[in-house]
C-alpha positions, 0 to 999 in steps of 0.5 A, spaced: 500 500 500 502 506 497 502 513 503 502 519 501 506 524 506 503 530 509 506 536 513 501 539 517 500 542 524 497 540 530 491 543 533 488 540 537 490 534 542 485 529 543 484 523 547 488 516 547 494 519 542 490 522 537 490 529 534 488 534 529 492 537 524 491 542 520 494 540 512 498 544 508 492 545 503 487 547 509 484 541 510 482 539 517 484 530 519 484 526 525 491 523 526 493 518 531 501 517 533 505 511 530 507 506 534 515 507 535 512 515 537 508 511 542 513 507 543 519 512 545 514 517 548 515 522 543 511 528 546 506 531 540 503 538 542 499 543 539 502 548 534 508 542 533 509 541 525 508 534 523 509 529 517 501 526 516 502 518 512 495 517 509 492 512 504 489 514 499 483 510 501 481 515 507 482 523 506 480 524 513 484 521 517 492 520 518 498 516 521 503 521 524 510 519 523 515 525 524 515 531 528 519 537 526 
């Protein structure tokens, strides 16, 4: 399956390690971390830039697989 990456801005941080970012075209997804992000600790905040991995089969939600 092929990922197409995003970069982003966290908005939002919701419960159970998952978050909204805000995408470079101005679209809004529900994102939720990887789990070496959830494995290392890897702190997500609001106002974080991040790199979204989405399929092309779901538009409105993402893997969060890079901060900075």
């Amino acid at each position: 399956m092929e990922h197409a990456s995003v970069n982003g801005v966290v908005t939002e941080a919701l419960p159970d390690t998952k978050f909204r970012v805000r995408l470079e075209d101005g679209r809004q997804i529900l994102a939720y971390l990887t789990g070496k992000m959830r494995l290392y600790r890897i702190r997500i905040l609001p106002g974080d830039s991040v790199t979204v991995a989405m399929t092309p089969y779901d538009k409105e939600r993402g893997r969060i697989v890079r901060r900075g």
